[in-house]
N, C-alpha and C positions, 0 to 999 in steps of 0.2 A: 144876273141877266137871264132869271130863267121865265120870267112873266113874259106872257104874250099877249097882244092884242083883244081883246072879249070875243072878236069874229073871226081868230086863228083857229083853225082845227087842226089836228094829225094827219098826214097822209093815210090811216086807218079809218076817217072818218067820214072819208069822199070814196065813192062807188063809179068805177069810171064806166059802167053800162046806164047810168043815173044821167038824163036829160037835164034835169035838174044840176047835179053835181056840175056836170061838165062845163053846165051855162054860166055856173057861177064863178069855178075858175078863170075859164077862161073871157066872158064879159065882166065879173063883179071884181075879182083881184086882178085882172086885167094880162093872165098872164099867157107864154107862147104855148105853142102844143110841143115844145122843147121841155120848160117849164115843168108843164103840165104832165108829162112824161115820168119824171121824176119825183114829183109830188102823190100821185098816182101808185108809182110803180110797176109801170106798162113800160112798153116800148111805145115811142114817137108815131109808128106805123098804129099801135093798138088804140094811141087815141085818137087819130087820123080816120080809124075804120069806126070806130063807135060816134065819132060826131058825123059821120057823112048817114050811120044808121038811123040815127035818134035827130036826124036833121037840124044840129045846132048849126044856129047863123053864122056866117063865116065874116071875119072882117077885111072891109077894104085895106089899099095897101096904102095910104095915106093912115088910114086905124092903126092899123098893126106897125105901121113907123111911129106912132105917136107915142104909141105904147112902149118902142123899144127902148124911148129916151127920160121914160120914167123912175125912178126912185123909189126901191118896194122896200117894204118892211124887210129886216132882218129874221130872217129862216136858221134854226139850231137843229145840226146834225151829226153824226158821225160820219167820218170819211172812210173808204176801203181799208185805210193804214191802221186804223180804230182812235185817232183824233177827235177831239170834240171840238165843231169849229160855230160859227156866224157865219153868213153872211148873204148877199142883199146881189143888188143889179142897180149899176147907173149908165144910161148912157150905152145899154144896151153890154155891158161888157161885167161879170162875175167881179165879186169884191167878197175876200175871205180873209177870216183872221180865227186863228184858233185863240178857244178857251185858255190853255197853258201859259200864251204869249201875255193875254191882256189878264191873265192872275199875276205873273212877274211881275208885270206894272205899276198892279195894285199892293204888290209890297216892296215897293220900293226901287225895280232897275227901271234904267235908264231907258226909256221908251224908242230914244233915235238909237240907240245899240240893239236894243231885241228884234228893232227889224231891218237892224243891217244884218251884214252877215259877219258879226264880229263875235256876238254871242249867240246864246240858244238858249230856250227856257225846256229847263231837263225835267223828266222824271225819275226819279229815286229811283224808285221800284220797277223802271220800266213799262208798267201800265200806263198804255196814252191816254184813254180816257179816264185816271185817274186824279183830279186834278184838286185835290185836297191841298191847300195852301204848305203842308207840312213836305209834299211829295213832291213841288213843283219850284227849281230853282234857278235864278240865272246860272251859266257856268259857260265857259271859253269856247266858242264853237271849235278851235283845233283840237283843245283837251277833249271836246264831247265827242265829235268824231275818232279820234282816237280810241276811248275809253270802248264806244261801240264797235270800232274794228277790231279790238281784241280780243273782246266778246266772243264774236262772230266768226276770228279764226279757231279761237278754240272748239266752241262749236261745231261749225264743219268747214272744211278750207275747199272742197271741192265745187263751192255754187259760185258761179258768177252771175255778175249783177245781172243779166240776160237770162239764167236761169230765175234772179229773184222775182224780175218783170212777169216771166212767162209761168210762176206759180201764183203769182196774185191774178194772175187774169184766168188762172183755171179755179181756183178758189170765187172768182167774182163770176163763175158759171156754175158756181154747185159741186164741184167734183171735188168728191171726200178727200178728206187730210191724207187717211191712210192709203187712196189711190195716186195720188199725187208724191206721197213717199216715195210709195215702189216708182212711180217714172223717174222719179231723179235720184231713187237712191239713200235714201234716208230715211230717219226716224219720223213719224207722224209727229210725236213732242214736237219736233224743228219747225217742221209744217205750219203747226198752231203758234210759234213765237213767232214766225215768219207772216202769220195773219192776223196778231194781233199790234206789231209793230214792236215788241220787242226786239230784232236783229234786223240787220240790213233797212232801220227806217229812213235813212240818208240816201237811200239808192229809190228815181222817183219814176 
């Protein structure tokens, strides 16, 4: 699943001060200035200020409903936890499935298990976006949580999950591993396993 459409580009290959760009987004893939935000990589405000600059046409609110009940192509990303996921919009509402989940599938578990919550499709090595079929296995979601919380106490036992929450949200602002240490107390290494979803990836 890694081919895309012939008229897919990168988020690196739209220019959101581009008339053009912006026009195509949002009238040619038909998408919201939510969307388009993240595609981008602006803030919602940053493309709000460049289309009222570059005067791209605004849609009626009968448009912009038509649009929200559309069915877009599948978009491959990585998420803040460092997952490699799919997914798309129907009916106005996100639809996600990671990479890991629909690899288990492809070798053999049981499809209504991986997305209960019976099991988990693990990584070996701990790297999430490592999704090499040798790395990626079904295994017992109580075992996998498990396995990870002991991890985790060894580690460090002093974070709670409200600590986990409140360093991915400083990491997802830019602010260094090593400063983020020193506020909670710990090693920058923890920081970095803590950003790439090695530890505490079950706290959301």
């Amino acid at each position: 699943m890694t081919d895309y459409d012939s008229d897919t580009q990168d988020s690196t290959d739209y220019d959101h001060t581009s008339h053009d760009d912006l026009h195509t987004l949002y009238w040619g893939k038909g998408l919201s200035q939510s969307e388009m935000s993240e595609v981008l990589d602006v803030s919602k405000g940053g493309v709000q200020y460049w289309m009222n600059k570059l005067n791209v046409d605004r849609k009626t609110a009968a448009q912009a409903s038509a649009d929200s009940c559309r069915v877009n192509k599948a978009n491959f990303k990585t998420n803040n936890q460092g997952y490699e996921i799919w997914r798309s919009r129907e009916n106005g509402k996100e639809i996600a499935v990671g990479v890991h989940r629909l690899l288990a599938i492809a070798e053999g578990a049981d499809p209504y298990r991986i997305f209960s919550t019976d099991v988990h499709a693990h990584h070996a090595n701990g790297v999430k976006w490592d999704n090499r079929p040798e790395n990626v296995h079904a295994k017992d979601a109580r075992k996998h949580i498990g396995d990870h919380n002991r991890g985790e106490r060894m580690a460090d036992s002093k974070l709670t999950p409200g600590d986990i929450r409140e360093i991915r949200r400083l990491l997802d602002e830019d602010l260094s591993q090593s400063d983020i240490g020193d506020i909670f107390g710990v090693d920058q290494s923890l920081i970095s396993r803590i950003k790439t979803g090695c530890y505490w990836s079950h706290i959301e």
